[in-house]
N, C-alpha and C positions, 0 to 999 in steps of 0.2 A: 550778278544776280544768281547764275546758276550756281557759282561759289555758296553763297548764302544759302541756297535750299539743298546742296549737298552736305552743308553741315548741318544744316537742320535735322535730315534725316540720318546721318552718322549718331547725333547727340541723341536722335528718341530711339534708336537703335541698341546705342550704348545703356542707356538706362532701361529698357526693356529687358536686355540682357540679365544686370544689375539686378534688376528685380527678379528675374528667373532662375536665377543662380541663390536668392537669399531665401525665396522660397522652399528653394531644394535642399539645401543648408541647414534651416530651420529644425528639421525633423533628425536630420543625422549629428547636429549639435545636441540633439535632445537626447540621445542614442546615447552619443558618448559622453555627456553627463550625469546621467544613470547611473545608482537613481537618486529620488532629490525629493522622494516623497513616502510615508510610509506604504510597504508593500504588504498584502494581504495575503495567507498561506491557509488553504481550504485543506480542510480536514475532512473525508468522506463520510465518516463514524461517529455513532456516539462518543460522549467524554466516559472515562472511567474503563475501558481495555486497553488493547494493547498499543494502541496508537498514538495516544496522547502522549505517554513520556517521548519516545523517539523525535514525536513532531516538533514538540516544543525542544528538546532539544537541538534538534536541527534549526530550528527558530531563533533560538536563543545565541549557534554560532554564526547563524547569519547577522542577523544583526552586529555582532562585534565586526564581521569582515565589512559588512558595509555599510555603520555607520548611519541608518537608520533603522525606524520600528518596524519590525516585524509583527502583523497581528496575524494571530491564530487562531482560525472559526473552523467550527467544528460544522458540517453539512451534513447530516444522516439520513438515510435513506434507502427503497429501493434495491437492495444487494449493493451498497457504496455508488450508483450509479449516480445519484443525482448530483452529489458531491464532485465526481469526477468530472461529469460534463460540463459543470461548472467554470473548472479549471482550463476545459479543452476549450470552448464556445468564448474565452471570456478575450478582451482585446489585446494583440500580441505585443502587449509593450511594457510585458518584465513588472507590472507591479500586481498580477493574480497568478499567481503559483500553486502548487499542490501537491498533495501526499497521493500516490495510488498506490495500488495492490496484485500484484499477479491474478487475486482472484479478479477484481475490479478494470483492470486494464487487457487482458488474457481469456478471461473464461466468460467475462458476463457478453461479450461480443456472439459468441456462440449462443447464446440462451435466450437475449433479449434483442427486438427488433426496434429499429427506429435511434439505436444510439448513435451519440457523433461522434463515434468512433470505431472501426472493425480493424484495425490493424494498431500497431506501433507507428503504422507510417502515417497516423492521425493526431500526433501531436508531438511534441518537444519534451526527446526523454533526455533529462538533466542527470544526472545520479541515483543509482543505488544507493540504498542506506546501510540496509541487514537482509538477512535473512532471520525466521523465527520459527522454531519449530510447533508444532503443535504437541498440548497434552491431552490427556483423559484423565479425568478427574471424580470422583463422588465424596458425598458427603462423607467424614471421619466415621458418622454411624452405620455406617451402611453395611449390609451384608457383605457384600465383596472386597475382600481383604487384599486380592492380588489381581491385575490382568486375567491369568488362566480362568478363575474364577468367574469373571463377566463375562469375559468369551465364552464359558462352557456355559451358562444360563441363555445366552444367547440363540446360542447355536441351537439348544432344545427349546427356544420357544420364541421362532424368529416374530419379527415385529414387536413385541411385546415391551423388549427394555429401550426404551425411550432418554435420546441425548439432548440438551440445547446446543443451540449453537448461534453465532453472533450474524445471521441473517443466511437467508437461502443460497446455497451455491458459493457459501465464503469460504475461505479457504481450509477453515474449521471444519465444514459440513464435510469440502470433497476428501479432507483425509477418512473420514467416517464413510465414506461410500466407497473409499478402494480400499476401505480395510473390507467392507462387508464383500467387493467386488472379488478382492484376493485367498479370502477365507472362507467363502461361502456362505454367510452372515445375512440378516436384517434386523442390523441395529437400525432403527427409527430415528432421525436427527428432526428435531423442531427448533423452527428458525426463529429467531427476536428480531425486531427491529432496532432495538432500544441495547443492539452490540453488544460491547462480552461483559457487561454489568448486568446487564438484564438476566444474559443467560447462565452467570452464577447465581443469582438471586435465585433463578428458578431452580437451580439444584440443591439449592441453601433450604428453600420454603416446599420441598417434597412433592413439585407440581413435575421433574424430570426425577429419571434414576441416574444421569452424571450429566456433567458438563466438557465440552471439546471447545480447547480454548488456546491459549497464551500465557504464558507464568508473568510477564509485565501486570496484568491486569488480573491475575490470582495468587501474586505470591502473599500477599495479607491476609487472604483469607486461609491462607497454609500452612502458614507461619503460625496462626489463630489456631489451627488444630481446627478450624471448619470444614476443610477440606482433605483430603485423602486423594493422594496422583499416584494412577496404575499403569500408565505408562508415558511415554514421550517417544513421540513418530522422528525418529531418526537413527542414524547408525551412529553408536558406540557412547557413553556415557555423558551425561548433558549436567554440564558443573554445574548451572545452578540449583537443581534437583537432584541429584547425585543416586537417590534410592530410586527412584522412576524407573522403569524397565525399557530400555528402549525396542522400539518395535526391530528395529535389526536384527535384537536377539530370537524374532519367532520365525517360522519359515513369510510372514507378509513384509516384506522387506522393502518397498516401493513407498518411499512417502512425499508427502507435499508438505516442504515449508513454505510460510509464505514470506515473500519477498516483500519491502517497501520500498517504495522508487517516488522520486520526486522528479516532477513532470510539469510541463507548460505550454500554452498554446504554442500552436505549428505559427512560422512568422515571426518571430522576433528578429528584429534588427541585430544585424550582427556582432555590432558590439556590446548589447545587452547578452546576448546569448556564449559571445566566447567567455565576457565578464562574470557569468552566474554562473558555466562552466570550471570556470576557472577557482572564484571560492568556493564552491561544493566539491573541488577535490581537495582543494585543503583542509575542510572541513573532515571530509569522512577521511581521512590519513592524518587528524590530525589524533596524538595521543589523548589527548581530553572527551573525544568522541569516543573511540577505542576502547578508554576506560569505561565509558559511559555504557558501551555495549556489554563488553563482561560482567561490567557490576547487575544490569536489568538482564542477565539471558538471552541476549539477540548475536546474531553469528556475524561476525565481520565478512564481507565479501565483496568490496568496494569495486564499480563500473562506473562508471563515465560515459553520458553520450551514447555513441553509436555500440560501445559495449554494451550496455544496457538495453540498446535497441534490440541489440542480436537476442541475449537472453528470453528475454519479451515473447517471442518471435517464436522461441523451442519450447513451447508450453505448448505447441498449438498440438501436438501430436497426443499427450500425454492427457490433455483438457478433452479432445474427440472421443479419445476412449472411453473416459469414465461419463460421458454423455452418453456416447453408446450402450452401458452397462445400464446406466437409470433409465434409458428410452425403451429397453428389453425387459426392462424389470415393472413395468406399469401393467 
């Protein structure tokens, strides 16, 4: 008899186990079968700047690497925030991904309260894409034929010459505020919602005197002869605008390009996370990407991971300051 009721309990034992074991299983089979269903890539910005091509391309090598749909939605909003938290907040299991922004992931943490995110150590930073410089641009009509030109109108009649820009505090704006911070300036930046379409239009239809942007999402209108670029914020000559004057050559030499990084909630199962590590660096090394960058103007600078984190991470100094300069300046 006690034979009998120790195999009894041996047998519910045994399958108790069984079942505890297939539960646990369950989720890290699903892991490593990742993924198996289309996966969604949030786009923080309006369509039509500088975001879209990049995204979708990036969109476009993922899919070949893995073999399913990549959808691409566009989330606009807020200085990118809304967009962003989307991607942070959303469940960590590899199929809500996203585009941020140095300004998006880096600066708006400083400015705005209540977001679900103050650090890099707030979500899952995947890859670096580019970097992209910013330009200054006016309409072909326009009085100012060169840089010196704007700056000198500027400078004698601060606030007055009025920029758009592709929302408050985007990466657009803060090159306009360390240009005014470093040269003694008040260029006026007004911010769009509706991204860096919006805020050529407005330079297009005479409601601004330039636009502070991205050549991805103005070289049509440049190409058109609608536009006129008086400079491009960086050091030493920028191929795809070649006449541009880069800001290196004035004594304000300090610029902000913006970075895009592709980022995912914190959490993911480790073999989603080495796996989507893993084709985004084949992705952005690979030549077809590469190309992709020279041909639209974005600067190759591929991270990974924790490189990416770090990067993230050294804005914090650089973002204080020019907060500092606009909190002095009210």
């Amino acid at each position: 008899m006690m034979r009998e009721v120790n195999f009894r309990l041996m047998a519910w034992a045994g399958l108790t186990l069984l079942a505890v074991v297939a539960g646990l299983s369950q989720p890290t089979r699903a892991a490593d079968e990742w993924p198996t269903r289309d996966i969604t890539f949030y786009v923080p910005y309006a369509p039509g700047g500088s975001t879209d091509p990049i995204s979708r391309k990036y969109a476009e090598l993922l899919e070949k690497q893995l073999k399913v749909k990549v959808i691409v939605e566009n989330k606009p909003g807020a200085s990118a925030t809304i967009g962003t938290g989307a991607v942070i907040r959303a469940a960590p299991d590899g199929y809500t991904i996203g585009l941020g922004s140095s300004s998006s992931l880096a600066y708006q943490p400083h400015e705005m309260k209540g977001l679900a995110w103050k650090s890099a150590n707030d979500y899952q930073s995947i890859a670096k894409l580019s970097d992209l410089p910013v330009i200054l641009a006016v309409p072909a009509e326009a009085r100012w034929k060169t840089l010196d030109d704007f700056l000198n109108e500027a400078k004698a009649n601060p606030r007055k010459l009025k920029v758009s820009v592709s929302g408050l505090r985007s990466i657009n704006d803060i090159a306009i505020q360390q240009l005014n911070k470093l040269a003694g300036l008040r260029i006026a930046t007004v911010p769009f919602t509706g991204g860096g379409g919006e805020a050529i239009l407005a330079a297009l239809g005479g409601r601004v005197d330039g636009v502070s942007g991205f050549a991805p999402g103005m070289k049509g209108q440049i190409d058109a002869g609608k536009l006129r670029v008086l400079a491009v914020f960086q050091e030493g000559k920028y191929d795809l605008l070649p006449d541009a004057k880069p800001i290196g050559e004035t004594p304000w030499k300090d610029t902000f390009p913006v970075g895009y990084y592709v980022i995912a909630p914190n959490g993911l199962p480790k073999p989603v996370l080495d796996k989507l590590l893993a084709v985004s660096k084949v992705i952005v090394e690979s030549d077809e990407f590469k190309s992709f960058l020279k041909t639209n103007g974005y600067t190759w600078d591929p991270k990974i991971g924790d490189d990416m984190k770090k990067e993230l991470a050294s804005y914090d100094s650089k973002f204080r300051d020019v907060i500092k300069f606009l909190d002095d300046d009210k």
